[in-house]
Each structure stands twice: as structure tokens, then as C-alpha cells.
N, C-alpha and C positions, 0 to 999 in steps of 0.2 A: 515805701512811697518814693526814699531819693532812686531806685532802681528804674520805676514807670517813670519818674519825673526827669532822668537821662536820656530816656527812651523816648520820650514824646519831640516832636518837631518844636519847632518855637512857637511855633501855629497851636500848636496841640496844645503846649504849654498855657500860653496865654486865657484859650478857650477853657480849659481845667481851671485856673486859679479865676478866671470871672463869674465862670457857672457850677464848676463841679462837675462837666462832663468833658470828652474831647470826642470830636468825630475822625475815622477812618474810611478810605475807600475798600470796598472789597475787591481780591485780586482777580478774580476769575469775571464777575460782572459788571464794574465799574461802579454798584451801587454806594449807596451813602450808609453808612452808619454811626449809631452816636454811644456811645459806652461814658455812662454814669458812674458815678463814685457809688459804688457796692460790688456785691457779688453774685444776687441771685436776680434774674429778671429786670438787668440792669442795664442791658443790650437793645436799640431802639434800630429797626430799620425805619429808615426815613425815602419818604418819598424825593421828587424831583424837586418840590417846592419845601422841602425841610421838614415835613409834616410825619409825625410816627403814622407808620403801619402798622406795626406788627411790635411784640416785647417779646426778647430771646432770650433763651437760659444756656446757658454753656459753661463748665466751669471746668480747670483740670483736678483729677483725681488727688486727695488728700485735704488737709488742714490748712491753708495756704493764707497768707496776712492779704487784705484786700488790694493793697497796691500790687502785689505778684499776681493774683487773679486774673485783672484786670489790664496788665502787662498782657498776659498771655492770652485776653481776650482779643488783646489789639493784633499782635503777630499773627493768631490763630484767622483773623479775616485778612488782615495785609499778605497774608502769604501763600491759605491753605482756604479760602472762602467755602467752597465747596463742600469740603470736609468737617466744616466747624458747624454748616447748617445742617449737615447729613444727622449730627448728634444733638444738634439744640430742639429743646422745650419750646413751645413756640407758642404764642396768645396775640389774638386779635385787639387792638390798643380801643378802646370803648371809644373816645373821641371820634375814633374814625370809622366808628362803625355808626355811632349815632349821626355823625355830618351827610354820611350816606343816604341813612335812612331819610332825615331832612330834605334832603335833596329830591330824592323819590318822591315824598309825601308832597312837594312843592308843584312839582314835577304831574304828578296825577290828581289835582284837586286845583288847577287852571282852573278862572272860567271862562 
């Protein structure tokens, strides 16, 4: 943990010790992501307005303590985005699939 906890901006920092997660940009798209304290589907793409999209799995090979995971979740999007979505596990975040639906459902039953 003091390895990711070097590695984070101050920014980063702060946002970890308030919520347990810290956000990154990715380098190829400029999008947002948020990386949670864990290891397995702990990865949020976040929309424009901060909103999850999508839950991502990416882990590097082996046994690894969650603060190096999670280090290397952050590197693997600030440097290599592309490559790290080519391997990620990927799930549609219900929230955002139900707010959809709502929408729709509002959307087609006007009167």
C-alpha cells in the first residue's frame, strides 16, 4: 500500500483516503476512470458527469497484495489504455442500465 500510496498524485491521494477509490485519465482517450480499493471488478469507467458505465477486471498475472494490483491497474490505463481494455473483463454497471431503461419507459408512455 505505501508503494500505490507514493504513486498516487496528491489528488489521488486525498480522493483514496476520503472514499477508498482514486480516479485516473486514460492515455489513449482521455476518458475518466475510477479504481477502487480491491482487485477483482474494481475498475469503474465513469461517464462525463462521473456516472459508472461499465465494471472492468484486469489484473497482472500472479499472487499480487492489492495495493500492487491496483498500482498497476493505475499505470496500465495512464500509459497503455488501449491494451489494458483489449484484456479487461467487462460488465454493464446495473445502475446504468436500469436509469436507461427509466428513461425509455418515461420517454414512451407520455401522454
Amino acid at each position: 500500500m505505501q508503494l500505490l500510496t507514493r504513486n498516487l498524485s496528491l489528488a489521488q491521494r486525498k480522493q483514496y483516503a476520503m472514499h477508498g477509490y482514486f480516479d485516473v485519465t486514460g492515455s489513449d482517450t482521455g476518458k475518466r476512470y475510477r479504481i477502487r480499493h480491491g482487485c477483482l471488478m474494481n475498475v469503474e469507467q465513469l461517464d462525463p458527469k462521473g456516472r459508472r458505465i461499465q465494471l472492468l477486471c484486469f489484473t497482472p498475472i500472479g499472487r499480487l497484495p492489492v495495493g500492487d494490483i491496483m498500482l498497476a491497474q493505475k499505470i496500465a490505463l495512464e500509459l497503455f489504455e488501449s491494451d489494458a481494455l483489449r484484456v479487461a473483463n467487462r460488465t454493464p454497471v446495473w445502475d446504468a442500465i436500469l436509469a436507461e431503461e427509466m428513461r425509455i419507459a418515461r420517454r414512451s408512455h407520455r401522454w
